[in-house]
N, C-alpha and C positions, 0 to 999 in steps of 0.2 A: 637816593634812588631816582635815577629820571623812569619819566613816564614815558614808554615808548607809543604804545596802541593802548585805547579805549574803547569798550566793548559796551552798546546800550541796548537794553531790552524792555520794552513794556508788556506785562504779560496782564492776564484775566484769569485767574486762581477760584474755581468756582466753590462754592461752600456746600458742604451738605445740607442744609438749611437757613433759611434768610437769620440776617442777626439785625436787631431790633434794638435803636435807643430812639434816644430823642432827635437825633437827627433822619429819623428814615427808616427803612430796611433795604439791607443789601444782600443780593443772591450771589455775587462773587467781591472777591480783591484783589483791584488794580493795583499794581504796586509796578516800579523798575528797578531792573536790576541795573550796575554795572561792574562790569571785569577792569582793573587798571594789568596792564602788564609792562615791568620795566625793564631798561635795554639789556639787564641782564639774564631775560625768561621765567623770572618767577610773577606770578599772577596773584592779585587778592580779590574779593568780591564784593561788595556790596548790594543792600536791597532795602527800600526805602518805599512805605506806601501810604499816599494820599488817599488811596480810593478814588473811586471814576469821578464823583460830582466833587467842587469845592463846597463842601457842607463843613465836614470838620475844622479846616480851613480852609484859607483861599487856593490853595492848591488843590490840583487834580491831576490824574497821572498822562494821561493827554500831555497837558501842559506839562508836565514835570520832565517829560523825554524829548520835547522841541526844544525846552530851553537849555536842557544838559546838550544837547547834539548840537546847538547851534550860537550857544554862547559859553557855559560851564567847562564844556570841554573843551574847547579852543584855548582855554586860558592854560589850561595844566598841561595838554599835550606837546611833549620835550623838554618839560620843566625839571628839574631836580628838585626833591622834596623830602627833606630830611626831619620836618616834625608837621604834626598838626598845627601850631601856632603857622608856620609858614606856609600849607593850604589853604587854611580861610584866609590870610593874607592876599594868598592870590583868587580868591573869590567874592574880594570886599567890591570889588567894581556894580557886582549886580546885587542889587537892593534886596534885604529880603529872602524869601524862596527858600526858607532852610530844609522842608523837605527835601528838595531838589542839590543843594548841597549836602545835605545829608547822605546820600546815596555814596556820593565819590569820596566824601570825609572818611565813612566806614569802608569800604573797600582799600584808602589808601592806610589805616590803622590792620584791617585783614593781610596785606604785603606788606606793612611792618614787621607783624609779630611773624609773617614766614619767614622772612630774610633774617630775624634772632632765632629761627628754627625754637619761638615759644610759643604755646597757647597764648592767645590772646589775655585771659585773662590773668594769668600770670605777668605778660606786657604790662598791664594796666595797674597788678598791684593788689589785685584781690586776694581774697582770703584761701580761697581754694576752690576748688571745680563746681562740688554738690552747693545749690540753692534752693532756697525756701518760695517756692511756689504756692499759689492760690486758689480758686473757682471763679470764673464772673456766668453771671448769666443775665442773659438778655429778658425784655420784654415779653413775654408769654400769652397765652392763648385764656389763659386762668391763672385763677390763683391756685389753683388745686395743682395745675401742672408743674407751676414755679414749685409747691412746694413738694413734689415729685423729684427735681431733677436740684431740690436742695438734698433731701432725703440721700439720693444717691451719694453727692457728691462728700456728707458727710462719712458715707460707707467709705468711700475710697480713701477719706485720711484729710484732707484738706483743711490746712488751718485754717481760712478763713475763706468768708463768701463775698466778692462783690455784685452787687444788686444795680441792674440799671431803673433809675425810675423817673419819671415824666411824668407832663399832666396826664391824667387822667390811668395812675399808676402808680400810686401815692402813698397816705398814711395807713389806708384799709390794708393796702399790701404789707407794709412794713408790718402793721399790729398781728397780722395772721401770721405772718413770719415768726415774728418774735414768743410769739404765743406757740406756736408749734416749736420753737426750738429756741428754748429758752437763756442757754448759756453759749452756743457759737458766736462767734466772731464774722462778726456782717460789718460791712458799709455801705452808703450806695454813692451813686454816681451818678450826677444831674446832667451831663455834658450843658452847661449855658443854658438853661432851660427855661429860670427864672431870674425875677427882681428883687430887689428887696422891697418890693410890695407885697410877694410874698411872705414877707417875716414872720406873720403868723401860723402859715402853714409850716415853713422851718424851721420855727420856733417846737412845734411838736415832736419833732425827730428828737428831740431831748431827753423826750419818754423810753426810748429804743436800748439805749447803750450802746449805742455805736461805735464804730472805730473812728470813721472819720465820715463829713460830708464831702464828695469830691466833686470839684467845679458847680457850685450852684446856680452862680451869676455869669454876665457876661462872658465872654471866651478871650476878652483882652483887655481884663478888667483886675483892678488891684485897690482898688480906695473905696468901691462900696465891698468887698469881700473883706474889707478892716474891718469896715462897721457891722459887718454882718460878724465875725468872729469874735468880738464885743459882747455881741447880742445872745450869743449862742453857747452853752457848755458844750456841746459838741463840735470835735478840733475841725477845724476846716482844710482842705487838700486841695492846692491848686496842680491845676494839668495843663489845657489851655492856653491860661495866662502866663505862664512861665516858657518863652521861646526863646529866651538867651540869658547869657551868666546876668547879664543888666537886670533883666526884669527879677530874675528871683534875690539880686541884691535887695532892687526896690522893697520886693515884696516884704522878705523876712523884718527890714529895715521898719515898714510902717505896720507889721503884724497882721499883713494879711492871708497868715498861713500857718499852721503847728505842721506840717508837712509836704513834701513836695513831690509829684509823679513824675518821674525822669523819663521822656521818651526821646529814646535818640533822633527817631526822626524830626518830630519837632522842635529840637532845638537845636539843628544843624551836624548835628554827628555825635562822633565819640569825644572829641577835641571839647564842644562847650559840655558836654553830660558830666565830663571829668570835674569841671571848674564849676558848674552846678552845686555836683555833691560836694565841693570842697565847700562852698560858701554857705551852704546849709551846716554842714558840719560844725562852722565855726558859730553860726548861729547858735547853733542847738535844736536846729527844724531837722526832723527827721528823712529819709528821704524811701521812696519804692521805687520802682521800676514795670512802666506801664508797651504796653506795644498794638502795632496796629495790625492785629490776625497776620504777620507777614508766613513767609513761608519758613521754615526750618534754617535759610541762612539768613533771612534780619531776627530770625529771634535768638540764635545763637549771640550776636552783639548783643544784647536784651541780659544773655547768661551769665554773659563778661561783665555788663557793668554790674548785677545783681549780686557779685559777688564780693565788691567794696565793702567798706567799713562801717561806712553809715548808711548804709542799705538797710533798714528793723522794720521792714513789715512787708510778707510775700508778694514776690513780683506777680504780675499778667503775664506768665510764659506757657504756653497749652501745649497739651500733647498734641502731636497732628491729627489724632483719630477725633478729637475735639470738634475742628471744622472740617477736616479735608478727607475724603477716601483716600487723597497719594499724595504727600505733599513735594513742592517743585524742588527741593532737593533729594542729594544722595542719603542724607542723613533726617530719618525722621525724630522727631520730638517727643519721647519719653517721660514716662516717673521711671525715677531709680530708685525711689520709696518714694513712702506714705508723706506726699505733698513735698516732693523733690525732685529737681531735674537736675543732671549733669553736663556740667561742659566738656566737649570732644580732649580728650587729652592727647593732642595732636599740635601742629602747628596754625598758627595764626585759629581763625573757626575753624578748623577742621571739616569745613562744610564748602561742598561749591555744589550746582545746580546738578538735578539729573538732567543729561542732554536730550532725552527723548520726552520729557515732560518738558522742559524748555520749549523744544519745535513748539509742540501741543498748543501750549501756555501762549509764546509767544503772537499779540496783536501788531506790532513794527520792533524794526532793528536796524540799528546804525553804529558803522565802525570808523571811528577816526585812528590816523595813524601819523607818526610826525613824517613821512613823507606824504603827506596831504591829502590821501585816496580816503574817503567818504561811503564806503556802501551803503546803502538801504533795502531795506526787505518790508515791503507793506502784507 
C-alpha cells in the first residue's frame, strides 16, 4: 500500500467527571487522531493519547501532533508499506515518541486489515470478536463512595476490579474494600507512585489477595521492581516500564514481572503489542491489555489485541457511557454481556470518527499529501 494523504487531528474529549490517580486529575482527553489514505482510496484510522500534560510520560498531545505533522509524517508520506516491521523501519530516525508513532502504526494495521476486507482482529490472529472486560476506578471522594461505585459495578457482572491507589489512598482503602467484598477479584494500580522504601507499606497488600500490584515503582524502572517481586507474594504487573519488545525481554528475563499491561499506545503500536505478547508468552508472564480513556476508535485496537492468546486477565476497555456523554466515534463502546465487549465484525475496526463531533473535538489539524500541500486548521 503507498500512503497517499495523511490526515492529523488533536482533539479535547471532555469527560463526564475528572478521573483521579496519582498523577493528577484530568477533566478531559487529549489524544490525536490519524487518517492514512492510500493511492488506492481506502482509508484506516488511528488514535493514540498522551493526554494534555507529559505526566504519564514524556509525551503530551500538543507535542504528539507537531511532531507527527512535522517529522513522522514526512517520513511515510509516498512510501509503500506492506508490513508493520517496515513502518517502524521507516520511523527509527526519531528517537523515541512511541505515542506519537503509535498513532500512524495503528491506523496503518486499521488499512491493512480493510484492504484483506478482515476485522482487524481476525488480521492479527485472535480468538474471536467477544472479550473479557473489567471496572477501574479512580481515586474518590470517600471510602464510602468508592465502595458505592464497587457495589454497582459488581451488580453489572464485572470480573474483576482495578483500584487506583496513592499516597494518602492506601491500606485503610484496600482493608475496607476487602472487608466489604470479600471474594471479588481486585488489584490496584500505583502508576510510579512509590519506592521501595516503601516495602513495608507494600509489603501489607499481601494481606489483600490480590490479583496483581501494577506499576508500583519508577515508570522506567525494571531492577528494583525484581527486588521488589522477591519481596512480595503478590505478582507484580508492569505498564510503564514495558515501552518496547526490549524492555519486556529485559523484564520477564530478570523477574521483574508475573504479568504485563499491553498498551498499544505506549509501546509504539499494534507491530511491537504483537511481539510483546509473543515474548511473554514464551515466558510464561501473562499478559492484559490496558488503554488510555481513548475514544471508541483507539479502544477498538485495545479489542483486537484483547483478543489473542495469551491475553488471561480482563482488559481496561469501558463503555462510552463510562466517561463520555457521546463518544468521538461512529461506534459507541458497549457490554454485549455481563463483563464483555465485542469487536465490530466489520473490516479493519469497523470504527472511523463521527465527523460532527470531530469538528467539536477538534483543537488543530493538518493534512499532508504526497503532492506536498500542507493544510492547517488552528
Amino acid at each position: 500500500m503507498t500512503i497517499d494523504r495523511i490526515d492529523i487531528h488533536r482533539v479535547a474529549m471532555p469527560l463526564i467527571y475528572p478521573f483521579r490517580t496519582a498523577f493528577g486529575n484530568d477533566e478531559c482527553i487529549e489524544s490525536v487522531l490519524v487518517k492514512l489514505t492510500s493511492d488506492d482510496g481506502l482509508c484506516g484510522w488511528g488514535e493514540s493519547a498522551a493526554w494534555r500534560n507529559p505526566a504519564y510520560c514524556a509525551e503530551w498531545a500538543r507535542g504528539m501532533f507537531l511532531l507527527i505533522r512535522e517529522r513522522l509524517a514526512p517520513l511515510m508520506i509516498g512510501q509503500t508499506i506492506e508490513s508493520g516491521d517496515e513502518l517502524q523501519r521507516l520511523l527509527l530516525p526519531i528517537r523515541d515518541n512511541r505515542f506519537s508513532k503509535a498513532v500512524i502504526d495503528l491506523a496503518w494495521w486499521d488499512l491493512n486489515a480493510r484492504s484483506r476486507n478482515q476485522p482487524l482482529w481476525k488480521t492479527l490472529g485472535g480468538a474471536g470478536p467477544v472479550v473479557a472486560v473489567g471496572a477501574d476506578l479512580g481515586v474518590m471522594e470517600s471510602i464510602d463512595a468508592l465502595l458505592s461505585e464497587i457495589g454497582k459495578a459488581i451488580e453489572e457482572g464485572f470480573q474483576r476490579i482495578k483500584l487506583k491507589y496513592r499516597p494518602g489512598w492506601e491500606i485503610d482503602v484496600i482493608a475496607a474494600v476487602r472487608k466489604a467484598f470479600p471474594t471479588t477479584v481486585f488489584h490496584v494500580d500505583c502508576n510510579s507512585a512509590y519506592t521501595l522504601a516503601d516495602l513495608p507499606m507494600l509489603k501489607k497488600l499481601d494481606d489483600f489477595n490480590l490479583a496483581m500490584i501494577e506499576q508500583p515503582l519508577m515508570h522506567d524502572d525494571l531492577i528494583d521492581h525484581a527486588t521488589l517481586a522477591k519481596a512480595l507474594d503478590t505478582p507484580i504487573c508492569l505498564d510503564e516500564s514495558i515501552t518496547s519488545p526490549e524492555k519486556a525481554r529485559q523484564a520477564v528475563e530478570i523477574g521483574a514481572c508475573r504479568w504485563i499491561n499491553i498498551k498499544h499506545g505506549r509501546v509504539g503500536g499494534i507491530t511491537n503489542a504483537l511481539k510483546i505478547h509473543d515474548i511473554a508468552r514464551a515466558a510464561g508472564v501473562g499478559c492484559w491489555v490496558g488503554g488510555m480513556l481513548e475514544s471508541s476508535v483507539g479502544q477498538s485496537f485495545a479489542i483486537a489485541l484483547a483478543s489473542l492468546s495469551n491475553i488471561h486477565y480482563p482488559a481496561d476497555i469501558f463503555p462510552t457511557s463510562r466517561f463520555y456523554h457521546r463518544d468521538l466515534g461512529r461506534r459507541t463502546i458497549d457490554l454485549c454481556g455481563p463483563s464483555q465487549i465485542s469487536a465490530v465484525d466489520g473490516p479493519g475496526i469497523g470504527v472511523v470518527p463521527d465527523e460532527q463531533m470531530l469538528v467539536q473535538c477538534t483543537l488543530e489539524q493538518a493534512t499532508l499529501t504526497s503532492r506536498g500541500t500542507d493544510r492547517m486548521r488552528n
